[in-house]
C-alpha positions in Angstrom: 0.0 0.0 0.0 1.3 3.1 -0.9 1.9 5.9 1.9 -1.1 8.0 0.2 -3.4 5.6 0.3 -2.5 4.8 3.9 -3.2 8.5 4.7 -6.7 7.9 3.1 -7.3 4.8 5.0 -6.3 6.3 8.3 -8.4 9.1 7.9 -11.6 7.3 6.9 -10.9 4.9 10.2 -10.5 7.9 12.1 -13.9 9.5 10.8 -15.8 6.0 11.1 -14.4 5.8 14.7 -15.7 9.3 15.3 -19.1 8.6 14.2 -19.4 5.1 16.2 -17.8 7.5 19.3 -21.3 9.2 19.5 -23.4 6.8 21.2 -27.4 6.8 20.5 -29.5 7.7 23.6 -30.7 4.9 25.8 -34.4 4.3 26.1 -34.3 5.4 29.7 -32.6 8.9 28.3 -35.4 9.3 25.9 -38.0 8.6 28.3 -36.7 11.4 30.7 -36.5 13.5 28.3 -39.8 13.1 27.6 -41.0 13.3 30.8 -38.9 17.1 31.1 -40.8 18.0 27.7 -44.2 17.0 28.9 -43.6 19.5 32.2 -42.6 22.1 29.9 -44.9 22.0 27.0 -48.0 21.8 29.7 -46.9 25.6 30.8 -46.3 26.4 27.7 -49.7 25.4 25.9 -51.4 27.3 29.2 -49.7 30.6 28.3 -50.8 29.7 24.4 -53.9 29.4 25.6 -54.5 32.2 27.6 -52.6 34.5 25.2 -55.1 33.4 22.8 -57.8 34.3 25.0 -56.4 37.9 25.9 -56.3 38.2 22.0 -60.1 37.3 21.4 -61.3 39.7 24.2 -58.8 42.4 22.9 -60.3 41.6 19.5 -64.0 41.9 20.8 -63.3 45.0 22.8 -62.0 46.5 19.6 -64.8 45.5 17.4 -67.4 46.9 20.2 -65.5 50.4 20.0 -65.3 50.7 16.4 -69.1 50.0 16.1 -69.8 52.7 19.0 -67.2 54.9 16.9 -69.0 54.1 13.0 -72.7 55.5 15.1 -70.7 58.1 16.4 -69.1 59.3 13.0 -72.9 59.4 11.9 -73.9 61.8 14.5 -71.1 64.4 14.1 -72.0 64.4 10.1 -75.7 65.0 10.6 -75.0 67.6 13.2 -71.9 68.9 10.3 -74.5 68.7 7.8 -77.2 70.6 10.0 -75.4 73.0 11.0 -73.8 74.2 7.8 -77.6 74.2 5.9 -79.1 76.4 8.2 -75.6 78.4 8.3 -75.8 78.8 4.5 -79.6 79.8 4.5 -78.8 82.1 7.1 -76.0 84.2 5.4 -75.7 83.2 1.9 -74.7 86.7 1.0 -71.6 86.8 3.2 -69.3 86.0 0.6 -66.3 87.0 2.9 -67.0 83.6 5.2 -66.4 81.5 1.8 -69.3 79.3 2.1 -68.8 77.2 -0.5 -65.3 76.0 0.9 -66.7 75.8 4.5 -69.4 73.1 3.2 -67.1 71.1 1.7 -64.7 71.1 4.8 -64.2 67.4 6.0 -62.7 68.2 9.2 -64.4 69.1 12.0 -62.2 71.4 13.4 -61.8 73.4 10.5 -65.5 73.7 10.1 -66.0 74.9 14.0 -63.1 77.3 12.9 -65.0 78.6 10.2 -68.8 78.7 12.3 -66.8 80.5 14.7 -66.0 83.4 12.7 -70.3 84.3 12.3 -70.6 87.1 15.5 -74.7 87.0 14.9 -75.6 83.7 15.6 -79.1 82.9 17.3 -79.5 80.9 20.9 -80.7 77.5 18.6 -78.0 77.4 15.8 -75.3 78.4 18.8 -76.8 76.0 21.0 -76.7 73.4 17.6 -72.9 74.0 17.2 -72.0 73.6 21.0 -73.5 70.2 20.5 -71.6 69.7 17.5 -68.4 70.6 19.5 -69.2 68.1 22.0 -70.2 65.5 19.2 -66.2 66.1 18.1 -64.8 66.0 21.0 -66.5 62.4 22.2 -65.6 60.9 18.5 -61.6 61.8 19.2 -62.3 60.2 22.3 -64.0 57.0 20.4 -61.4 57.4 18.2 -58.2 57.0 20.5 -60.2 54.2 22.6 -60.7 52.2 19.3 -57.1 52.9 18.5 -55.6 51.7 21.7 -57.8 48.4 21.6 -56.6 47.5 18.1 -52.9 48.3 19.1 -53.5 46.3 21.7 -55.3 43.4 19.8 -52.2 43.6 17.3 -49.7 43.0 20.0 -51.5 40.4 21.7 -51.9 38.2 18.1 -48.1 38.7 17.5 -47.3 37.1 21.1 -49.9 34.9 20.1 -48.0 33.9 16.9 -44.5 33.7 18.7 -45.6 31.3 21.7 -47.4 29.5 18.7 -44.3 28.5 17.0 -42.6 27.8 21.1 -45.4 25.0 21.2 -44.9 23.8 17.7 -41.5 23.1 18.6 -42.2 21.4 21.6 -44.7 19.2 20.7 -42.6 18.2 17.3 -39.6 17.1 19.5 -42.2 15.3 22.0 -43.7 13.1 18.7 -40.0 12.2 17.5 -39.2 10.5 20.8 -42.5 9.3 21.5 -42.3 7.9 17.9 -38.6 6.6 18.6 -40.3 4.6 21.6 -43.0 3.4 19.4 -45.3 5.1 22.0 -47.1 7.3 19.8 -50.9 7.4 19.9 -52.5 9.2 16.9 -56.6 8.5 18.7 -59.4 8.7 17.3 -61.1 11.8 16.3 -64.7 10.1 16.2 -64.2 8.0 19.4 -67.1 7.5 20.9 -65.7 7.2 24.5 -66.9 5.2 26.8 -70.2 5.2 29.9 -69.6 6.5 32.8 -70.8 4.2 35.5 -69.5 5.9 38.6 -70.7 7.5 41.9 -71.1 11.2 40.9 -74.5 12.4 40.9 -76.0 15.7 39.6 -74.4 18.2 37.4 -70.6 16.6 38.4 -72.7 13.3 36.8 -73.1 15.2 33.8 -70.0 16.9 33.3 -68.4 13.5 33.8 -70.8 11.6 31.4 -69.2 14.5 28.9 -65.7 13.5 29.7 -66.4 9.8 29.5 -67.8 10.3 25.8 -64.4 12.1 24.7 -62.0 9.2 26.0 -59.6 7.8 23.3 -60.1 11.5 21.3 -56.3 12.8 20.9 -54.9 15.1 22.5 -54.4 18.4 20.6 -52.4 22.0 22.0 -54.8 24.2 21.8 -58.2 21.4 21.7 -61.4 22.5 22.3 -63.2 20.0 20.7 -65.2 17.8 19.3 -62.5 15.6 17.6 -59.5 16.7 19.9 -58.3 18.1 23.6 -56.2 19.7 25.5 -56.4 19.3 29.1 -58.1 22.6 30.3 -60.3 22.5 26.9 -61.7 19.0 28.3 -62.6 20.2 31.7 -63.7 23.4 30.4 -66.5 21.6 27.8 -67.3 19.0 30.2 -68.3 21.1 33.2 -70.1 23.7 30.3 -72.2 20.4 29.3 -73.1 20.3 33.2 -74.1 24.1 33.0 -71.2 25.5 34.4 -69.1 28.1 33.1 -64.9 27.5 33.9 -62.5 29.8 32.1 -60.4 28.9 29.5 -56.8 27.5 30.9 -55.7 25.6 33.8 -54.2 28.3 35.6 -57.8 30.5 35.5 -59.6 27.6 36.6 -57.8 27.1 39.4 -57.9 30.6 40.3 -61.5 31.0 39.2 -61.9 28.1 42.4 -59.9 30.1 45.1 -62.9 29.6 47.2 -63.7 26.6 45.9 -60.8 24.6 46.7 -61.2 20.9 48.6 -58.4 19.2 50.5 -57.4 16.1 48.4 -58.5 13.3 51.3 -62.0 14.5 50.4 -62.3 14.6 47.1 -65.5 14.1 45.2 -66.7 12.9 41.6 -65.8 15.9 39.5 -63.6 17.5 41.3 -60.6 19.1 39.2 -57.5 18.2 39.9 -54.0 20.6 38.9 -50.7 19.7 38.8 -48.0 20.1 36.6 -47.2 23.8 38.5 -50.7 24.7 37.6 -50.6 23.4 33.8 -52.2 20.3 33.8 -55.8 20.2 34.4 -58.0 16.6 35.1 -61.0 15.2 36.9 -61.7 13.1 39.3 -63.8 10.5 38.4 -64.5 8.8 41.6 -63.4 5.3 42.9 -59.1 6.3 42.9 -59.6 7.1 39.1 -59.2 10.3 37.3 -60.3 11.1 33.1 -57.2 13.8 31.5 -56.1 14.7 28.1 -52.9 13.9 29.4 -50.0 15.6 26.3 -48.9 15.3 22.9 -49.1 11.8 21.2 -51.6 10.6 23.7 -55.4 10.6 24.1 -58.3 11.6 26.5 -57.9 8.4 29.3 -59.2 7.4 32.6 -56.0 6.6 34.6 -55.3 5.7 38.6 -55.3 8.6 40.5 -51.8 7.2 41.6 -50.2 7.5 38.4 -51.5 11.2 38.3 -48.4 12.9 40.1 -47.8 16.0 41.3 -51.2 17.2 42.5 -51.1 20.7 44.5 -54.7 21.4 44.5 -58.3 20.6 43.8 -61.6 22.5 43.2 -65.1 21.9 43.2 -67.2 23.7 40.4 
């Protein structure tokens, strides 16, 4: 062999040896990875969620201004309009007020400059343009308020987008390793669950029944239903089948029950259950068992309440 192809050899032994250096993670390595995943992506799906709901209210506030602003617009013109008719009747020989340029003015300053200049003006039109003045003011007023609420809306939807693409992320690196353990559960979007034969009675019977009918659904960030949940979007829909109204994310559902709260040796059917640092939300279903949408790659389930860990808290809607 000669010395160059000796040199090639050595090299490609040393790459190969490099390569086979870098071992591939153990299945206990994956799992805890995993399992630190899962504890971050239920945090970070809350704040998803709850941006999103900022956003819709910020949305709806907006919308709700900018109708009050569109009536308001039509006010100040027919008070504009009124005023400058009776103005014109009035004086249509004063050429030195420019009439014809003060009708066409489209802003309402200029035009209260303009009515300004008349010295004999009667107790109605003066009374007239003093409303007018007022109209003005209240539309910059509806104006600004309509301004600030989109800005705001328009902020919220780009954090919105940007914790968007933080779950994406998390949730594609939890199906590669949940894939890589052949552990991945696509569901069933048209499950139809299973009865609920437990103890609950009432409306925690009914919310429950709810719950029971989602079970081998997938779990989806973001899941409100019907073919997919996320934890907090299953409790939510399920206690609004019951009647009662629970805010949209873990987090506000647990503070929505500060005075609701029930120490965990007295649990009843129904009951929510948090853990997860307030990101995971789940039910109790009575008999030691809980029903969750439990994360990513996974589907609606009834579980032990042993194998639910990390409880810090439990309310009673």
């Amino acid at each position: 062999m000669s010395v160059a192809a000796g040199l090639v050899v050595a090299v490609m032994a040393t790459q190969t040896s490099g390569a086979e250096a870098k071992p591939k993670p153990t299945v206990a390595q994956v799992k805890a990875r995993l399992a630190k995943l899962d504890k971050q992506a239920d945090k970070v799906v809350d704040r998803y969620n709850l941006a999103g709901e900022q956003w819709k209210k910020a949305r709806k506030e907006y919308n709700s201004l900018n109708g009050r602003l569109k009536q308001e617009l039509g006010r100040v013109d027919e008070l504009r309009l009124g005023l400058v008719s009776v103005a014109v009747s009035t004086y249509q020989s004063g050429d030195v007020l420019s009439w014809s340029n003060l009708i066409t003015q489209p802003d309402p300053e200029s035009l209260l400059a303009g009515l300004a200049s008349i010295d004999q003006m009667s107790t109605g039109r003066s009374r007239t343009m003093t409303e007018y003045e007022q109209a003005t003011r209240s539309l910059k007023g509806q104006r600004d308020k309509a301004k600030g609420a989109y800005d705001k809306a328009i902020k919220l939807l780009d954090d919105l987008r940007r914790q968007k693409k933080d779950v994406e992320k998390l949730v594609g690196e939890q199906e590669r390793l949940l894939r890589r353990l052949n552990a991945y559960n696509a569901g069933n979007p048209n499950s139809p669950g299973i009865k609920y034969t437990g103890p609950a009675s009432g409306n925690a019977r009914a919310a429950l029944q709810f719950a029971f009918a989602q079970v081998g659904k997938p779990y989806r960030y973001g899941g409100t239903g019907p073919s997919g949940w996320d934890c907090s979007g299953l409790t939510q829909a399920s206690w609004r089948a019951a009647g009662v109204s629970l805010p949209r994310t873990a987090a506000e559902q647990y503070s929505w029950g500060a005075s609701r709260r029930v120490p965990l040796n007295a649990l009843q059917p129904g009951d929510l259950l948090f853990a997860g640092g307030l990101g995971h939300v789940g039910m109790y279903a009575g008999g030691g068992k809980m029903v969750h949408a439990p994360r990513t790659g996974d589907v609606v389930k009834v579980v032990p309440l042993s194998s639910y860990r990390g409880i810090i808290g439990a309310v009673r809607p």
